[in-house]
N, C-alpha and C positions, 0 to 999 in steps of 0.2 A: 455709456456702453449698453448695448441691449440685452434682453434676458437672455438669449439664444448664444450670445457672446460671452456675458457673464459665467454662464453655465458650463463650456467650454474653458474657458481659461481655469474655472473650479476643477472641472476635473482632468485636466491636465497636470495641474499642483496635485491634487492627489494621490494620481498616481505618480508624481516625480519624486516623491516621498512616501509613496508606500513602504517600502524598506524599513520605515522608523515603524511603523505600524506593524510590523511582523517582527523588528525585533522586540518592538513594549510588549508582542502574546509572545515571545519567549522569555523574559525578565520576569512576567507576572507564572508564567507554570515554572520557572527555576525555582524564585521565591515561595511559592508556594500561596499565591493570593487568595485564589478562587476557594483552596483548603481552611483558611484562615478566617472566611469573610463567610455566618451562618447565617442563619432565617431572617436576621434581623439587619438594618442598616448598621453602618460600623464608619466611624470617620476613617482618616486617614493617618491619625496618631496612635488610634486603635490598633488598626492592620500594622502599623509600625513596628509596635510591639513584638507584635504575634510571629512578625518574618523576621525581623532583627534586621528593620531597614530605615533608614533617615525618613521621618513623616513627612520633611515638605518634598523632598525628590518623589516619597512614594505617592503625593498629593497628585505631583504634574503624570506620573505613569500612569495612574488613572483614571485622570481630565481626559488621555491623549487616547485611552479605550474605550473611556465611554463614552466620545466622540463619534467611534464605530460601533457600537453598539455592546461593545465587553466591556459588563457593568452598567451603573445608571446612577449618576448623583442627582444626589433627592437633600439639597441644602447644602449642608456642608458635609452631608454621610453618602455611602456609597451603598448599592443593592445588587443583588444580585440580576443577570438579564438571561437566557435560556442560553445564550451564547457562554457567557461568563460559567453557567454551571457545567459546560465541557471540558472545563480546566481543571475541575477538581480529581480527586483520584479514587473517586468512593463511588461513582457514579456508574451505573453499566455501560452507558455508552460514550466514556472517558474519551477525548476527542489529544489529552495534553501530550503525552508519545508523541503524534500526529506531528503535532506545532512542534515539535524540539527538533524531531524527526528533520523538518522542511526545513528548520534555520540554523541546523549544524555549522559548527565553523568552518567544514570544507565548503558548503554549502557560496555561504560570501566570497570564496577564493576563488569560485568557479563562474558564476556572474559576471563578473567582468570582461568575459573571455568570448558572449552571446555571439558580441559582432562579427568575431572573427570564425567564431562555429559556423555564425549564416555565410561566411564567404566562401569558407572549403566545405562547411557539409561532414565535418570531423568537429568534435567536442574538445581533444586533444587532450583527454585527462591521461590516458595512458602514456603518451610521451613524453608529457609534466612530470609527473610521481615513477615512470622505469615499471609501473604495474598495472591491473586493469584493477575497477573501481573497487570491485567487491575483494580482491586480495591486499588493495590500500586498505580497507576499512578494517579486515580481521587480521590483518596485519600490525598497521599504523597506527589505528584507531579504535580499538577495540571498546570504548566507554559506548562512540558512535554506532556501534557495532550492534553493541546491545540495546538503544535505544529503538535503531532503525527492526529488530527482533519483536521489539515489542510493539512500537507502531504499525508493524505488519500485525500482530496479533489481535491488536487492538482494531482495524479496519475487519480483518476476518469476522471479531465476533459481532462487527453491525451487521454481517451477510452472510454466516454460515448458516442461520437455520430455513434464513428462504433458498437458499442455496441446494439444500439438503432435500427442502420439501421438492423446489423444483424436480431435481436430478432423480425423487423417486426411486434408489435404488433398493432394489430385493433380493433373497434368494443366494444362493451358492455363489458368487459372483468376489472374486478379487479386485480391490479399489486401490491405487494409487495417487497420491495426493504429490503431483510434481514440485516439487520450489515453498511446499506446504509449510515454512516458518515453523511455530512452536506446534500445528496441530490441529488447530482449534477448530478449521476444518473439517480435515478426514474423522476427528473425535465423531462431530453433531452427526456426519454420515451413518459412524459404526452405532452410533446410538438409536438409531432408527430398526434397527433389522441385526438380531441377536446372530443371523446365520452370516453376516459378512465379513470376510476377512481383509483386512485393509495393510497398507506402507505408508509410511511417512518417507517421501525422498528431499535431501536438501543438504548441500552444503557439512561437513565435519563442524565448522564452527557452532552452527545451530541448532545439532542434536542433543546436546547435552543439556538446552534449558526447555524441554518439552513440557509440552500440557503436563499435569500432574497423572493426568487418566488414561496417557500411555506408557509413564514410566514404571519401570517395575514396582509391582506391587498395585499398581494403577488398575482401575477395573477394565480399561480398554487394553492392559499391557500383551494379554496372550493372544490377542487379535490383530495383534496394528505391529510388525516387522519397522526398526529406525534404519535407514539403508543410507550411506550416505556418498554422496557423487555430484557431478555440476552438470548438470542434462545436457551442457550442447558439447557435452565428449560421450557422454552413453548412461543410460536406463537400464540396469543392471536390474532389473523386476520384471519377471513376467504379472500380468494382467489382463483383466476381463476391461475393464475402464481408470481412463484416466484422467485427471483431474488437471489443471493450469489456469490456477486462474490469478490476475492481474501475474502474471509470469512472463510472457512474450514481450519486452518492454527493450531488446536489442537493436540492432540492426537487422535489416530483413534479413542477412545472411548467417545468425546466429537465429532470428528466430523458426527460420525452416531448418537447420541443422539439429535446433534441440525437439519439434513436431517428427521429423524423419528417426529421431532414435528412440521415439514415445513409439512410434508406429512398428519398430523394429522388435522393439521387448512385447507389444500386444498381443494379444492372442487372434488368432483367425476372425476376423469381426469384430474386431474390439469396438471400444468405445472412446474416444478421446474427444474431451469434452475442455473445450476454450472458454474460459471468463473473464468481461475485460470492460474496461469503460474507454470506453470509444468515444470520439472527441464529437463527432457528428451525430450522437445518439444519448447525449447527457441535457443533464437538467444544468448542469453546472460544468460550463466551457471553460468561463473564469479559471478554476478550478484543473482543470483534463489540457486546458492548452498551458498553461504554465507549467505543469508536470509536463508535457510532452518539451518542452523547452531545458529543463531540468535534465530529462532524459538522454537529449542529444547533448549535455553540457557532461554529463559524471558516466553515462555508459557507451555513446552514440550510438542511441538509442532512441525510439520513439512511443506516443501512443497514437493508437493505432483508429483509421477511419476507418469506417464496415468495410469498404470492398476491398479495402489493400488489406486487409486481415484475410477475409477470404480467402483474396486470390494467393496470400502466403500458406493459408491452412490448405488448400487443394495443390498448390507447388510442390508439400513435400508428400503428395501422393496420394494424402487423404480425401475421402467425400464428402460433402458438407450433406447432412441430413434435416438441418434447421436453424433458427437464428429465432432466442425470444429474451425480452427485457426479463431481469430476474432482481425483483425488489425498483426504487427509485432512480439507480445509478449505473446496474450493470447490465451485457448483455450476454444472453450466452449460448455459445456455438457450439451444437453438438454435430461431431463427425464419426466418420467408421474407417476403421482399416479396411482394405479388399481382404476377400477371402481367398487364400493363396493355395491356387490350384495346382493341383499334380500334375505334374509335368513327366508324370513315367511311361513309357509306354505301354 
């Protein structure tokens, strides 16, 4: 067999069991590995121990990460690798949410189903479960619930504060934070400029485990209003700018329905401001097209290429003012509402 062959048939196998591979980084953040395993090399009777798990099974869970790079055996002991240290949960930019987030057990129930998504162009979860995804989850599932809560939270804090620098807001100005999860967002915003007044909008399920610094007593609490609604039925806040980011992740026709009610609650000129990673403008496609495929499986839903975003953010009426990368991974679209003229005579 030649290298060019060999290499091919390689990673074919690899991804034909990638699967195993994503379920071993959710066994390892369950168990608690990456927490367990400090500065120092540790076998696998060691970690045994420490997780209250059989050593030779948790020997092979290990061979089978550090394979991929989570982890690194050095003999018969194991190290930590820059990957492996996103699993712990001490770490600022805790990556484990994430993983548990992606391999939820609806997660595997839905997978199987791709073929038949790519043939109608419907994910079919809603007339699987009698409900759509997100009232299965705080319905059904509420453990999922909270996890998927806090791997939103956890994505936010790798990109709220470039987010914040970008956005530059100042001044007397009202900020709404659409689909904004626990906060962490709209917080790093209010935190920048003592004069702004901000919302948290999202979902009843999600307001009650907010940042700590907007709940009462919180130092952001007499600034930041908790409003709670599903944007693609209405935007019950009026605002100067509003915020969406990774939010538009529906179908086109849920995502210009929830854009056209940001636009309705704005003030004269507003600001409505899109952030999103875009399958055509990532560093990590791997990564933005498998969530887009996810997306069409649990919401039929998508993520979004620059111009079909666009031409969804100018559909429900808005103007596009600009389009710039904000940090590694995101990009982000600032619009305006028209200024709505008098029509009196």
């Amino acid at each position: 067999m030649t290298a060019p062959a060999l290499e091919a048939v390689t990673n074919l196998r690899r991804l034909a069991l990638a699967a195993g591979h994503a379920a071993a980084l959710r066994a390892a953040a369950q168990l608690g590995v990456a927490d367990a395993l400090g500065e120092e090399p540790a076998t696998a009777a060691e970690l045994a121990r420490a997780v209250n798990a059989e050593p030779g099974t948790l020997d092979r869970l290990l061979r089978a990460l550090s394979s991929q790079g989570v982890f690194t055996a050095q003999g018969d002991r194991y190290a930590h690798t820059p990957v492996s240290r996103l699993l712990r949960t001490d770490t600022p930019r805790s990556l484990r949410d994430m993983v548990l987030w992606a391999t939820e057990p609806w997660t595997w129930d839905v997978w199987p189903h791709l073929a038949d998504a790519v043939r109608t162009g419907k994910g079919g979860f809603s007339e699987a479960h009698g409900k759509d995804f997100f009232t299965y989850l705080y319905e059904d599932a509420p453990e999922s619930a909270e996890v998927f809560n806090r791997a939103m939270t956890q994505a936010s804090r790798l990109s709220s504060a470039a987010i914040a620098e970008s956005l530059d807001l100042r001044g007397d100005l009202t900020v709404v934070d659409v689909a904004g999860g626990h906060g962490d967002l709209i917080a790093t915003v209010l935190e920048r400029d003592p004069s702004l007044q901000g919302a948290l909008f999202d979902l009843p399920g999600v307001l009650p485990d907010v940042d700590p610094r907007l709940r009462e007593g919180g130092a952001l609490h007499d600034r930041c209003r908790l409003v709670a609604g599903d944007c693609r039925d209405s935007v019950q806040v009026e605002a100067d700018v509003f915020i969406l980011k990774n939010v538009l992740e529906w179908d086109d026709a849920g995502t210009v329905a929830a854009l056209r009610n940001v636009a309705a609650s704005a003030r004269p000129g507003g600001r409505v401001v899109v952030i999103e990673n875009l399958v055509d403008g990532s560093p990590e496609t791997g990564f933005t097209t498998a969530m887009d495929l996810l997306l069409l499986l649990n919401v039929d839903g998508r993520k979004h290429l620059r111009q079909s975003l666009l031409r969804l953010v100018e559909e429900a009426g808005l103007t596009v003012t600009g389009v710039r990368p904000v940090g590694p991974y995101l990009h982000l679209i600032d619009s305006r509402v028209p200024e709505r003229r008098n029509t009196g005579s």
